[in-house]
Z-matrix of the N, CA and C atoms (Angstrom, degrees):
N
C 1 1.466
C 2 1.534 1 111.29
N 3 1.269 2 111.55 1 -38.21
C 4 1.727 3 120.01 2 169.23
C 5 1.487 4 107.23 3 -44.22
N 6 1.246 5 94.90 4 -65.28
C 7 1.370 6 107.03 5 -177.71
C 8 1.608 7 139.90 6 -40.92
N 9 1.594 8 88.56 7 -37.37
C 10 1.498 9 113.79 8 -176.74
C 11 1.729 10 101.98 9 -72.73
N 12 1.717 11 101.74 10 -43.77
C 13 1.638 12 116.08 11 -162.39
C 14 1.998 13 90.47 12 -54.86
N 15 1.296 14 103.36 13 -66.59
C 16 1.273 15 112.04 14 -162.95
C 17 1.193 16 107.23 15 -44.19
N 18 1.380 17 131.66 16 -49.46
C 19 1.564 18 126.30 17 -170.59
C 20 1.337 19 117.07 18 -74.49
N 21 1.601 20 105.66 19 -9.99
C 22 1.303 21 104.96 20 173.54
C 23 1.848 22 113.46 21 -88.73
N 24 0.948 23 110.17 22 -64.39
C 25 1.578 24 121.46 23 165.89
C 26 1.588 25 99.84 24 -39.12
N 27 1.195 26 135.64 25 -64.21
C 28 1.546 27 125.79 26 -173.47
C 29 1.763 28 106.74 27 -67.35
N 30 1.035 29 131.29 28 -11.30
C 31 1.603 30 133.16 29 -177.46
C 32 1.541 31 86.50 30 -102.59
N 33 0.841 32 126.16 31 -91.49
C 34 1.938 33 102.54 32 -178.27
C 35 0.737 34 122.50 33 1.56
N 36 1.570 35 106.72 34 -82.80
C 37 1.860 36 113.87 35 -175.76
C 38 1.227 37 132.26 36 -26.18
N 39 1.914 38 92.43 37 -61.50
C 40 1.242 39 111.81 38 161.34
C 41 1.410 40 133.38 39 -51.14
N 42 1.135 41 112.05 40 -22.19
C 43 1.424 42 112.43 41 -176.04
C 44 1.555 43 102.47 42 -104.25
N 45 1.651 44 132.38 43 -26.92
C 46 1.238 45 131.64 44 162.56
C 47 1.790 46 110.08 45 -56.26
N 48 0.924 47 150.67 46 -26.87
C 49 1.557 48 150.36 47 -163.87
C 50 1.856 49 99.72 48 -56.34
N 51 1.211 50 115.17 49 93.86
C 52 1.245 51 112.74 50 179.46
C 53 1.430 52 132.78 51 -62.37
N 54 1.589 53 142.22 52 54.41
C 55 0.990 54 160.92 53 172.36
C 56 0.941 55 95.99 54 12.57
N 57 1.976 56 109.47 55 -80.01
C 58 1.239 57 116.22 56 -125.11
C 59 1.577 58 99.30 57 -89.76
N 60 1.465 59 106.52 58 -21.45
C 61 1.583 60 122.93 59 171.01
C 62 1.205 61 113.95 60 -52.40
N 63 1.510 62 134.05 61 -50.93
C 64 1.405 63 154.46 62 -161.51
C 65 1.631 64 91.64 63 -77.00
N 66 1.700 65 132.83 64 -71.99
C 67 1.138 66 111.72 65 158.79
C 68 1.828 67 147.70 66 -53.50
N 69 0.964 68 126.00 67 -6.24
C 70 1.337 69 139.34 68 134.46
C 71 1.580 70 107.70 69 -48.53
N 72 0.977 71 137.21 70 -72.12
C 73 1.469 72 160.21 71 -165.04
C 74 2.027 73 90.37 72 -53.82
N 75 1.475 74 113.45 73 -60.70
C 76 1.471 75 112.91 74 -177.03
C 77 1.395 76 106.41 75 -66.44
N 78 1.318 77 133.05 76 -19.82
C 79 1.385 78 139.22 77 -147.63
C 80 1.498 79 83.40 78 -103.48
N 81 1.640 80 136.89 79 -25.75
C 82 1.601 81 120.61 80 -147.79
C 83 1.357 82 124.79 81 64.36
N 84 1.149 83 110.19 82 44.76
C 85 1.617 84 125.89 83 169.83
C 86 1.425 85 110.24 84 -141.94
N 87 1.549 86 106.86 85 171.37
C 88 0.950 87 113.68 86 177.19
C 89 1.688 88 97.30 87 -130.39
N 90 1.838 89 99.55 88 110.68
C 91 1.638 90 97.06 89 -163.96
C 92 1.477 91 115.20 90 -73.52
N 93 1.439 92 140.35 91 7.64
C 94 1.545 93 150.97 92 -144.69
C 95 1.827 94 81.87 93 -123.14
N 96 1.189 95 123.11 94 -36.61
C 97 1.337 96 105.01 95 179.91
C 98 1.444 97 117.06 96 -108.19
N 99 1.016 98 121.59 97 16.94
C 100 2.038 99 123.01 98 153.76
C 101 1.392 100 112.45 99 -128.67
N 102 1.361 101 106.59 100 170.10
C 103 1.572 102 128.24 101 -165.63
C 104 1.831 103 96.28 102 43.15
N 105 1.102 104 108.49 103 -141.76
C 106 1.370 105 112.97 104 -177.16
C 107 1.446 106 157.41 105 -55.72
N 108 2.393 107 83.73 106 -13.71
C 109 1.137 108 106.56 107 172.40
C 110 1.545 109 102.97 108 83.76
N 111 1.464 110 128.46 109 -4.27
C 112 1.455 111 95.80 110 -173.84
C 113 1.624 112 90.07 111 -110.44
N 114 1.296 113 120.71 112 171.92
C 115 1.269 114 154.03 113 168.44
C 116 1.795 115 122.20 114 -54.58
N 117 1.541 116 85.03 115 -22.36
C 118 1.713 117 81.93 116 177.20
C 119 1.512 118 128.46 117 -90.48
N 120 1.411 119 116.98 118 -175.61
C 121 1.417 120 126.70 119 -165.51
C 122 1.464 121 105.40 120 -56.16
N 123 1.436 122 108.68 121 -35.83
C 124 1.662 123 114.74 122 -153.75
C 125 1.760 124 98.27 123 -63.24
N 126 1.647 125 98.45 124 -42.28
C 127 1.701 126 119.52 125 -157.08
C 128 1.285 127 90.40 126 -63.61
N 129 1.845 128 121.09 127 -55.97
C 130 1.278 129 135.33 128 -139.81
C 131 1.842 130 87.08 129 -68.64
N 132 1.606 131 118.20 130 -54.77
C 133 1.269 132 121.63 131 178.80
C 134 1.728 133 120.91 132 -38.43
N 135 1.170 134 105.77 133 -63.32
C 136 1.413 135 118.24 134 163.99
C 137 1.363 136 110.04 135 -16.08
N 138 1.238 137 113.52 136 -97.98
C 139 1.285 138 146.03 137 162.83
C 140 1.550 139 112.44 138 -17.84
N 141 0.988 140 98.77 139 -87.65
C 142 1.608 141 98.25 140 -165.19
C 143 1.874 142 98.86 141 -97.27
N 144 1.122 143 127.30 142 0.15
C 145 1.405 144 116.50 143 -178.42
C 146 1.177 145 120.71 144 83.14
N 147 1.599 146 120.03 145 174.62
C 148 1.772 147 118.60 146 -163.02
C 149 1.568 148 105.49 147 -50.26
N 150 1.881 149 99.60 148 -61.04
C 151 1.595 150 99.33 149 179.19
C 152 1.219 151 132.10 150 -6.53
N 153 1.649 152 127.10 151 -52.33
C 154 1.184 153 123.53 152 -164.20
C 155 1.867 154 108.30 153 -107.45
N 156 1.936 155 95.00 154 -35.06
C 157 1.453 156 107.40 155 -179.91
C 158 1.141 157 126.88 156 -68.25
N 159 1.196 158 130.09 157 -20.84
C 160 1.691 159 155.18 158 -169.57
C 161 2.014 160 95.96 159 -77.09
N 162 1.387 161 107.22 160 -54.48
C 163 1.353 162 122.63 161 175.26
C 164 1.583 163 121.08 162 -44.18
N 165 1.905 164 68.82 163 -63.60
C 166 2.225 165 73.30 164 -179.76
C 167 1.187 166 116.60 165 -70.52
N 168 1.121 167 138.78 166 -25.86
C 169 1.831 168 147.99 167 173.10
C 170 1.373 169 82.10 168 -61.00
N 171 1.134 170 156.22 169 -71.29
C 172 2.023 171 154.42 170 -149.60
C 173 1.644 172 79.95 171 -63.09
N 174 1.253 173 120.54 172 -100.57
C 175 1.288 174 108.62 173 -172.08
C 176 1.279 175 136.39 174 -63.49
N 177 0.962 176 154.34 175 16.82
C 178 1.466 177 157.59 176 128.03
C 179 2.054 178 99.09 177 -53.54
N 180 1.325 179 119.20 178 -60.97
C 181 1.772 180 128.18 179 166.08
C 182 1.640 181 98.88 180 -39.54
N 183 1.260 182 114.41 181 -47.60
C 184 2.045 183 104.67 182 -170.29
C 185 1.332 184 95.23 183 -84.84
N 186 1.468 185 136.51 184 -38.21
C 187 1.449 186 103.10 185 -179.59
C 188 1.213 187 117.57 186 -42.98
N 189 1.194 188 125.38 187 -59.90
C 190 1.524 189 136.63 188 -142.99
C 191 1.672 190 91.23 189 -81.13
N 192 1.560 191 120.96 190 -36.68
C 193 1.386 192 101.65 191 -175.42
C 194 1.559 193 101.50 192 -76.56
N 195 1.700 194 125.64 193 -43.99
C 196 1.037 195 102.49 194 -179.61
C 197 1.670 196 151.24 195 -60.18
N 198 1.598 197 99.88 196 -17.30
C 199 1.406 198 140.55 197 175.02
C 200 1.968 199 94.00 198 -52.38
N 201 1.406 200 112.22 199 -52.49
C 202 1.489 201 111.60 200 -170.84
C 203 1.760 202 112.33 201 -75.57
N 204 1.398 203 91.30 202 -50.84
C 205 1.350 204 96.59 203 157.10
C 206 1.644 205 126.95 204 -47.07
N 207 0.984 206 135.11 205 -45.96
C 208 1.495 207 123.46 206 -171.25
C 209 1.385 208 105.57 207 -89.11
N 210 1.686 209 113.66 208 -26.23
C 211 1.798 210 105.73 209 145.13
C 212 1.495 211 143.10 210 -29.70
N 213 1.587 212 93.98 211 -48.46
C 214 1.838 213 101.73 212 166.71
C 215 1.509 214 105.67 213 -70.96
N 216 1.040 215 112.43 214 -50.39
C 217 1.681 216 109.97 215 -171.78
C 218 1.995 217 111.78 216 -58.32
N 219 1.518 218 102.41 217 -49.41
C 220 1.570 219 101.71 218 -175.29
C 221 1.888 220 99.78 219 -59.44
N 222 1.456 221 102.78 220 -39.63
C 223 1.218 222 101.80 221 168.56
C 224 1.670 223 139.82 222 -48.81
N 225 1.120 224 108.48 223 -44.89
C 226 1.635 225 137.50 224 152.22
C 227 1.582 226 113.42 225 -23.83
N 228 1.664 227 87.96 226 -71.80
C 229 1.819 228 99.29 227 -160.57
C 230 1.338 229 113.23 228 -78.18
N 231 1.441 230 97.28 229 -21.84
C 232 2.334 231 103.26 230 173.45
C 233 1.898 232 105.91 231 -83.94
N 234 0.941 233 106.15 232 0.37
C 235 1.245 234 102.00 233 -160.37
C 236 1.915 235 130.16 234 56.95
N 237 1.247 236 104.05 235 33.31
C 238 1.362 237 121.80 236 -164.61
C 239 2.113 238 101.06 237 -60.80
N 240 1.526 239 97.89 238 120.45
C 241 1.612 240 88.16 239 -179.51
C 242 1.327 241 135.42 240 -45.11
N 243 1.148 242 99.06 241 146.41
C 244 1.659 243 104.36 242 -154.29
C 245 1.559 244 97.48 243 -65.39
N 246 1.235 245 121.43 244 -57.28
C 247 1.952 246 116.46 245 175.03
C 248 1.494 247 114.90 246 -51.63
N 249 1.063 248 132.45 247 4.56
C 250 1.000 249 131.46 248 161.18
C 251 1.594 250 136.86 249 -111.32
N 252 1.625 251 99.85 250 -24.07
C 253 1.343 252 110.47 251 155.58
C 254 1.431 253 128.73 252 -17.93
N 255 1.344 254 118.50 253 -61.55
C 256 1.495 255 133.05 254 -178.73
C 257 1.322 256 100.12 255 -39.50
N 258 1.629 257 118.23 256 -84.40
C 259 1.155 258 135.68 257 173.34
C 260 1.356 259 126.36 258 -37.25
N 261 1.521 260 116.22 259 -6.60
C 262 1.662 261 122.26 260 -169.96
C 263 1.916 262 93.61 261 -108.02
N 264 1.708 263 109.10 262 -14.73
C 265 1.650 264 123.15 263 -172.82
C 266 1.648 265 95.62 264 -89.12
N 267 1.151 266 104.82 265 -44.08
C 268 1.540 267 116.36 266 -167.96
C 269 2.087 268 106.01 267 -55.96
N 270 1.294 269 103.23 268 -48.28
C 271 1.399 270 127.74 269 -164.69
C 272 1.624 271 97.50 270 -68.06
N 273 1.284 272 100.78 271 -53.17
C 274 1.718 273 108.81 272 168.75
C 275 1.628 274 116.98 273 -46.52
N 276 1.147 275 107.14 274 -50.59
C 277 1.717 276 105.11 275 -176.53
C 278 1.453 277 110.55 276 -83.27
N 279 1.477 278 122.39 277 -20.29
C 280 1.554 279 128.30 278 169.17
C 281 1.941 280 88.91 279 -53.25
N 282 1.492 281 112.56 280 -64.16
C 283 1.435 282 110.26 281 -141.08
C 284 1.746 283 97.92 282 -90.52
N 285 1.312 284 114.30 283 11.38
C 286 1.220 285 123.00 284 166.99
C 287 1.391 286 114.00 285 -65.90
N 288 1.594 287 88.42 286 -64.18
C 289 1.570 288 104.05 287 -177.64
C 290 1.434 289 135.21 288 -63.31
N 291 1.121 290 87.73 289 -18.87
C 292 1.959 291 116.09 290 -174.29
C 293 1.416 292 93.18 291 -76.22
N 294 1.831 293 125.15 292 -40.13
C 295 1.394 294 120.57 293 -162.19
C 296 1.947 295 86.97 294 -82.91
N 297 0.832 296 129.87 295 -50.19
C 298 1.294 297 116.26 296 178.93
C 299 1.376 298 116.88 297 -54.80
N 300 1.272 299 130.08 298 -33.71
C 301 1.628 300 120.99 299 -169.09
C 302 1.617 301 92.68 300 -79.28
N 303 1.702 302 106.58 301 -48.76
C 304 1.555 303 82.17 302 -174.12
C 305 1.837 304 97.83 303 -152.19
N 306 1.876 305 92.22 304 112.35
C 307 1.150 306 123.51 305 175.58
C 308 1.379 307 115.92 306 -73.58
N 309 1.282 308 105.22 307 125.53
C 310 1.886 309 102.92 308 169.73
C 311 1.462 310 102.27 309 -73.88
N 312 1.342 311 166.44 310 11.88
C 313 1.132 312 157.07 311 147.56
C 314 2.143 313 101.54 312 -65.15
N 315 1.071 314 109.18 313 -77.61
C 316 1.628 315 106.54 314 177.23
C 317 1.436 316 109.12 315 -77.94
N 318 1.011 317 138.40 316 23.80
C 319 1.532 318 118.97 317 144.00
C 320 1.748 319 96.00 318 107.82
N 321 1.565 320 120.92 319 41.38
C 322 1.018 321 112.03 320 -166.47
C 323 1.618 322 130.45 321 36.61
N 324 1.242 323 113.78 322 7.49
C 325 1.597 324 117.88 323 169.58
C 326 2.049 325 106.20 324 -104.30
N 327 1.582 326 85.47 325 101.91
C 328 1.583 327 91.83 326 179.60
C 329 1.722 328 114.32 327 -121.09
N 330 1.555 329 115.38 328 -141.55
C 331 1.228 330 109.23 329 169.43
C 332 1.661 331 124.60 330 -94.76
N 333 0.753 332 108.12 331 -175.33
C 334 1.896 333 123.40 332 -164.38
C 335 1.584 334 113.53 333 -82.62
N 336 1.327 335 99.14 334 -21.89
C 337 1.920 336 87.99 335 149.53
C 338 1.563 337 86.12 336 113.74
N 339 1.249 338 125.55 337 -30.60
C 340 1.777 339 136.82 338 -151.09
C 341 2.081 340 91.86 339 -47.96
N 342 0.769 341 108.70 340 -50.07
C 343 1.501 342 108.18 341 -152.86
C 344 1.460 343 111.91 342 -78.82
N 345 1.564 344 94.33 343 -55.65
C 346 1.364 345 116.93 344 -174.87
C 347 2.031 346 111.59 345 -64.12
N 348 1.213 347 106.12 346 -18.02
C 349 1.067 348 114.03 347 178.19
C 350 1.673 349 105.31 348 -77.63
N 351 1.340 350 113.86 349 -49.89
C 352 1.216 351 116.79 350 177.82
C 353 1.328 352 111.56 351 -51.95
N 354 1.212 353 115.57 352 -61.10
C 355 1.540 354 110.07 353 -170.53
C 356 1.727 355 118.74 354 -67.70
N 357 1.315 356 102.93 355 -12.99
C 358 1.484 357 115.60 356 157.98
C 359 1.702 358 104.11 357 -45.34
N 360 1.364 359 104.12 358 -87.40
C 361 1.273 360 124.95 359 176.68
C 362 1.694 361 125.26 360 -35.29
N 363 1.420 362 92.44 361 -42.44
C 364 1.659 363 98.45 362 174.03
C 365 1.672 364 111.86 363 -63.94
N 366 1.558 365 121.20 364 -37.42
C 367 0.926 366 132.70 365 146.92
C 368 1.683 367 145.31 366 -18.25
N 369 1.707 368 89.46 367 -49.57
C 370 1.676 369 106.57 368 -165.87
C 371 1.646 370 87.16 369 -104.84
N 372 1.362 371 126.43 370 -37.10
C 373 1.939 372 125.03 371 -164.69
C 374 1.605 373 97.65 372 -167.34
N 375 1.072 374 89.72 373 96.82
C 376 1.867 375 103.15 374 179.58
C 377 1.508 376 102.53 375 -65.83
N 378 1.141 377 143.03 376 -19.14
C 379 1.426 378 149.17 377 -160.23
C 380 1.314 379 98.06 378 -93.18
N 381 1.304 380 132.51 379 -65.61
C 382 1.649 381 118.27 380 154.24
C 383 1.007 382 142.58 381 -36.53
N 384 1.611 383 113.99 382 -44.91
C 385 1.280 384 103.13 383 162.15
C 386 1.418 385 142.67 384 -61.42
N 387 1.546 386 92.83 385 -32.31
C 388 1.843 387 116.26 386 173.52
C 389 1.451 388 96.51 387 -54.35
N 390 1.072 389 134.97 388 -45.01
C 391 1.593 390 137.50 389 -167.41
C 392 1.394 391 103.98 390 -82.26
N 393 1.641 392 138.34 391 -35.12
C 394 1.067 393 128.75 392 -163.76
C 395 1.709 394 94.60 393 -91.13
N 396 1.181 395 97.78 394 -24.74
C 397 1.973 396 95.21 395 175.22
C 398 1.482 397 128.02 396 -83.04
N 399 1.124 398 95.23 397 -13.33
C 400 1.611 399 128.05 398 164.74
C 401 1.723 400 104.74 399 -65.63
N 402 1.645 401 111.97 400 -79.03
C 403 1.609 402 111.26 401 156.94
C 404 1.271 403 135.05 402 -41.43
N 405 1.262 404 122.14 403 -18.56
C 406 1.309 405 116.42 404 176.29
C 407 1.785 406 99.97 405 -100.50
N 408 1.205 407 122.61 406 -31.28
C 409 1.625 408 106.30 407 168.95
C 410 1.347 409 108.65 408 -57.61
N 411 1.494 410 130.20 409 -60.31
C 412 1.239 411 125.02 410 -168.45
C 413 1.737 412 115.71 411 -62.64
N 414 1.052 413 132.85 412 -32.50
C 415 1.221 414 129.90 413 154.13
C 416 1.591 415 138.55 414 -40.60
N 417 2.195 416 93.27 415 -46.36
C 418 1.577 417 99.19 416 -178.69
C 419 1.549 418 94.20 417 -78.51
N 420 1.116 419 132.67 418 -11.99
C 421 1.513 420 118.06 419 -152.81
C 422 1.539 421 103.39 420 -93.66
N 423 1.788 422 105.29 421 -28.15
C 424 1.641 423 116.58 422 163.60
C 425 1.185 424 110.74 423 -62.03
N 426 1.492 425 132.93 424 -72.46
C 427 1.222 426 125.59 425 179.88
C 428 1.631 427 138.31 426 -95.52
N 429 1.424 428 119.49 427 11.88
C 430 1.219 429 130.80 428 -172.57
C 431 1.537 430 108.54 429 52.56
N 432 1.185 431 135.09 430 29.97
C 433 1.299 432 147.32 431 -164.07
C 434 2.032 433 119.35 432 -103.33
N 435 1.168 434 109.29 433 44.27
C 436 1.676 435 113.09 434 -147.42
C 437 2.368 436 86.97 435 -32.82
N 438 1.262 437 102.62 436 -44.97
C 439 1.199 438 108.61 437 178.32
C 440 1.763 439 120.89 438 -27.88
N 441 1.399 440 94.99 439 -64.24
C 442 1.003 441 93.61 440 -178.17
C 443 1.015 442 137.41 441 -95.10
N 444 1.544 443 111.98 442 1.61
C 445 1.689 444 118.12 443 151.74
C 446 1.002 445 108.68 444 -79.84
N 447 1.388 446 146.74 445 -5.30
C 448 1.576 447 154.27 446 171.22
C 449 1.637 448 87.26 447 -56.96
N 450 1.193 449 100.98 448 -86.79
C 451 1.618 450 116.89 449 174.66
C 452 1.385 451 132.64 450 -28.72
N 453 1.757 452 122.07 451 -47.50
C 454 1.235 453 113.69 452 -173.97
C 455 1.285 454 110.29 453 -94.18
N 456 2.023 455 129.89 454 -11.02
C 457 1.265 456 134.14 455 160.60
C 458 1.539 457 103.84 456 -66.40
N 459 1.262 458 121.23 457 -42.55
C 460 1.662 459 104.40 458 171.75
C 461 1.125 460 118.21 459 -69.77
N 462 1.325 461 148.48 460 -31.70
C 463 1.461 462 152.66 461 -153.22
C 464 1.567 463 84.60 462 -78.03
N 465 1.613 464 132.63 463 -55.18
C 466 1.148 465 148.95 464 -131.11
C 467 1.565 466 98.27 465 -83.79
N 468 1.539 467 106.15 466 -72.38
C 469 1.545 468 111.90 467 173.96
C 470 1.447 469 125.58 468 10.21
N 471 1.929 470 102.94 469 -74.20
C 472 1.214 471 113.16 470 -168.73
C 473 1.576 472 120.74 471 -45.78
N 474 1.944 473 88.73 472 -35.81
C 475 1.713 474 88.46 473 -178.87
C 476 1.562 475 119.28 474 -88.47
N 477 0.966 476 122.29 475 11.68
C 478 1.352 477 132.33 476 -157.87
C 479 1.749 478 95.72 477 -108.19
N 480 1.468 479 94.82 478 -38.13
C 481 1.881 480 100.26 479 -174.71
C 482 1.452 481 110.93 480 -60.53
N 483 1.915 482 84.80 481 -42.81
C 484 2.025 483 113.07 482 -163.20
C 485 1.888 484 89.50 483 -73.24
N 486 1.195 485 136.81 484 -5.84
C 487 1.200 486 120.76 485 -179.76
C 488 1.573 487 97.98 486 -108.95
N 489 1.267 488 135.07 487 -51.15
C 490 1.275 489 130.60 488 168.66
C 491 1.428 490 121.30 489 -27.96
N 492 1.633 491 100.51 490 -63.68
C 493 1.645 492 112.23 491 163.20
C 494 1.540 493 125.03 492 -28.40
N 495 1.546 494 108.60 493 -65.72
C 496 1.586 495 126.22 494 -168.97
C 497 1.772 496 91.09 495 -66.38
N 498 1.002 497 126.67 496 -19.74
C 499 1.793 498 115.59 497 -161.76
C 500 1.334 499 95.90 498 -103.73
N 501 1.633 500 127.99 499 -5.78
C 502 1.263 501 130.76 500 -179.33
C 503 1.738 502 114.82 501 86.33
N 504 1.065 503 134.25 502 3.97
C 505 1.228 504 142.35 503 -167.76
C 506 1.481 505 92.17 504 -76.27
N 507 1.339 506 145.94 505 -47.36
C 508 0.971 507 151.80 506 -132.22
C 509 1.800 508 99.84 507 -150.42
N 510 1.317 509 124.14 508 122.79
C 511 1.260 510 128.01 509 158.29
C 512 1.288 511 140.41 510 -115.21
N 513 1.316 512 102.75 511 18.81
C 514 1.439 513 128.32 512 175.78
C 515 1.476 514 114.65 513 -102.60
N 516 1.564 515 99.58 514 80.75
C 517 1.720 516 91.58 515 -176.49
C 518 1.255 517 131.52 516 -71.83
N 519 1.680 518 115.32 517 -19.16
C 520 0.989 519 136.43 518 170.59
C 521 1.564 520 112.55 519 -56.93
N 522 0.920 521 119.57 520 -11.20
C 523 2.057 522 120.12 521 165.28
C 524 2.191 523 88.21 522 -74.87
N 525 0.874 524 81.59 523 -44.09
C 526 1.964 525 64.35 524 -167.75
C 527 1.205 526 104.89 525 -53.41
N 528 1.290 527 151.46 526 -11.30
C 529 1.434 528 143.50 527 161.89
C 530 1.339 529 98.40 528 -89.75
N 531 1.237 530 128.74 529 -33.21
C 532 1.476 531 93.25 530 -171.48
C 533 1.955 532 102.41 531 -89.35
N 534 1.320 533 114.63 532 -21.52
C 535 2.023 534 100.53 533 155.70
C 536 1.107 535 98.95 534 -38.39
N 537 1.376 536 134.28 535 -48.37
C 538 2.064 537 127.03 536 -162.23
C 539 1.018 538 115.54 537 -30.18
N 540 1.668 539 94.65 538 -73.22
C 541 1.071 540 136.14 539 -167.02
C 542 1.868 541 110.05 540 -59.06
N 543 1.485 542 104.21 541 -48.41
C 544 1.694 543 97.14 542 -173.09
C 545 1.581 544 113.46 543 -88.47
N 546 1.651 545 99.60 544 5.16
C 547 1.355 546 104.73 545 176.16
C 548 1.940 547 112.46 546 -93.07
N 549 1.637 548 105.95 547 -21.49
C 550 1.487 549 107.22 548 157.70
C 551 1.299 550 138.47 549 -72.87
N 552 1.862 551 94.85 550 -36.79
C 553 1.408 552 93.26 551 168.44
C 554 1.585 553 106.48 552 -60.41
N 555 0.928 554 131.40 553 -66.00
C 556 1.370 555 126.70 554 -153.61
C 557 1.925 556 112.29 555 -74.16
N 558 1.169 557 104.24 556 9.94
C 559 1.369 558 103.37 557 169.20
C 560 1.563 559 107.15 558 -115.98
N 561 1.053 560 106.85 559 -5.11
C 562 1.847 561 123.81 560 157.01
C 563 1.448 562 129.71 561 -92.12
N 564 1.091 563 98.03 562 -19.34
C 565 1.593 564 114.96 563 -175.76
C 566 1.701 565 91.78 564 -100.43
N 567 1.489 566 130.60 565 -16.92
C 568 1.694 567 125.92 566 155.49
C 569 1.386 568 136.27 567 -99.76
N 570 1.349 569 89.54 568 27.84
C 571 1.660 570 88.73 569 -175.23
C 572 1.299 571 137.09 570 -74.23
N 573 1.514 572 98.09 571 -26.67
C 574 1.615 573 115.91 572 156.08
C 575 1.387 574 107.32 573 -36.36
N 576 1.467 575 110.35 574 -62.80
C 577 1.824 576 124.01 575 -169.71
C 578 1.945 577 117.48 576 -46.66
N 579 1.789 578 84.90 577 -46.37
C 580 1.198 579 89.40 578 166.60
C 581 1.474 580 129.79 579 -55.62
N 582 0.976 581 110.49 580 -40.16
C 583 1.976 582 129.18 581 -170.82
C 584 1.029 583 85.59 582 -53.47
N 585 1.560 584 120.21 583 -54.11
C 586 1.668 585 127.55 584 -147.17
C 587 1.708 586 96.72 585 -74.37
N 588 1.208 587 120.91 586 -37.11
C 589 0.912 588 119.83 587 -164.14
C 590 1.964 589 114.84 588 -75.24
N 591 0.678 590 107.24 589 -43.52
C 592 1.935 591 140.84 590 173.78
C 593 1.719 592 79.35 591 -53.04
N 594 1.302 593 123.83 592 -34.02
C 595 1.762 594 96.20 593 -159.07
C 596 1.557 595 95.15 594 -120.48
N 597 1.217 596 95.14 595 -3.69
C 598 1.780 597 104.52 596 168.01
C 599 1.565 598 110.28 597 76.86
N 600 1.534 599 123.24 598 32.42
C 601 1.377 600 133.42 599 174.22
C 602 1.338 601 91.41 600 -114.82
N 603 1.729 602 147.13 601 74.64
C 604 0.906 603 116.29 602 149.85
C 605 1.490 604 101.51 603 -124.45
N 606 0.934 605 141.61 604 119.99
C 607 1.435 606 151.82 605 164.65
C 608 1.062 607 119.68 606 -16.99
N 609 1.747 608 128.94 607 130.58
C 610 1.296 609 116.28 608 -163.83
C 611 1.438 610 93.88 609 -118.35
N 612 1.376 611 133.47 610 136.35
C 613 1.694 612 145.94 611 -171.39
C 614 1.121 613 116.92 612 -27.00
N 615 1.289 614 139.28 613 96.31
C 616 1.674 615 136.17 614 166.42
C 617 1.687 616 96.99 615 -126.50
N 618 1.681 617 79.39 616 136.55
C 619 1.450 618 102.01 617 157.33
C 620 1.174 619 147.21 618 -58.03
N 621 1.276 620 146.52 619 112.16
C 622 1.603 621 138.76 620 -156.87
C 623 1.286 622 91.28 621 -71.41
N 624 1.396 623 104.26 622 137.49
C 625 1.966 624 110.80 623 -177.52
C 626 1.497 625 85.67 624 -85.07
């Protein structure tokens, strides 16, 4: 139970560290009140351009991988059972991501989960993720939509894991619930996008010159 507490409380944290906030903050802004208002890479890009956005996408990606990572290790030094390990990595990148969407430092209003989820995942089965990052390039590059390749690489995941699984590549079926799961948050954590999208005001990706 120690064990469990710690990886949970240290994957929060870790996953609460507001990147994209902290660069806003170096830039002399306050990134929650321009462009979109949110905290993530996409906004931070917008806004202030690759310089700062390129950064926060790297770290927002290492929380979530490092969050799984220090799972095996806290796991390691308690001697935490080995069949359960997985599931003690899995819990880490759930509460990774949760500390990024919503940080008790800004008011539980954080970013959209897009990155940090990945590097979760890259974490738990790098072969999915390579494929779900694969789907989300070919999507943004069709529609300039970071949104909605956010969306159709998460929707996708689950089946991509559930096919890895069945072909044997992967024997951890228990990641296909947690794709479920990081494929709701993050289609909940866009719903705004959606609205925007339904009324055809949602902004399609340009670079700040």
């Amino acid at each position: 139970m120690l064990t469990l507490a710690s990886v949970l409380i240290a994957s929060y944290l870790l996953g609460s560290l507001p990147a994209g906030y902290l660069a806003g903050r170096i830039a002399r802004i306050d990134i929650r009140k321009v462009g979109s208002g949110n905290i993530g890479a996409t906004n931070v890009t917008r806004v202030l351009g690759g310089r700062y956005g390129y950064p926060v996408f790297a770290v927002d990606f290492l929380k979530g991988l490092a969050a799984v990572r220090l799972s095996f290790l806290i796991a390691q030094l308690t001697q935490f059972p080995g069949a359960s390990i997985e599931l003690l990595a899995i819990i880490a990148g759930v509460a990774c991501v949760m500390g990024h969407a919503f940080p008790a430092w800004l008011q539980f209003k954080g970013g959209k989960g897009v990155a940090t989820s990945a590097g979760a995942l890259f974490g738990l089965m790098p072969l999915a993720a390579l494929v779900g990052a694969l789907i989300w390039f070919i999507t943004f590059r069709l529609t300039r939509y970071v949104s909605v390749a956010s969306i159709t690489a998460a929707i996708a995941l689950p089946m991509v894991i559930f096919v890895l699984t069945r072909r044997g590549e992967a024997h951890r079926e228990v990641l296909f619930y947690f794709s479920i799961c990081l494929a709701g948050l993050v289609v909940l954590r866009h719903r705004s996008n959606l609205v925007r999208l339904v009324h055809g005001t949602e902004p399609r990706f340009q670079k700040r010159k």
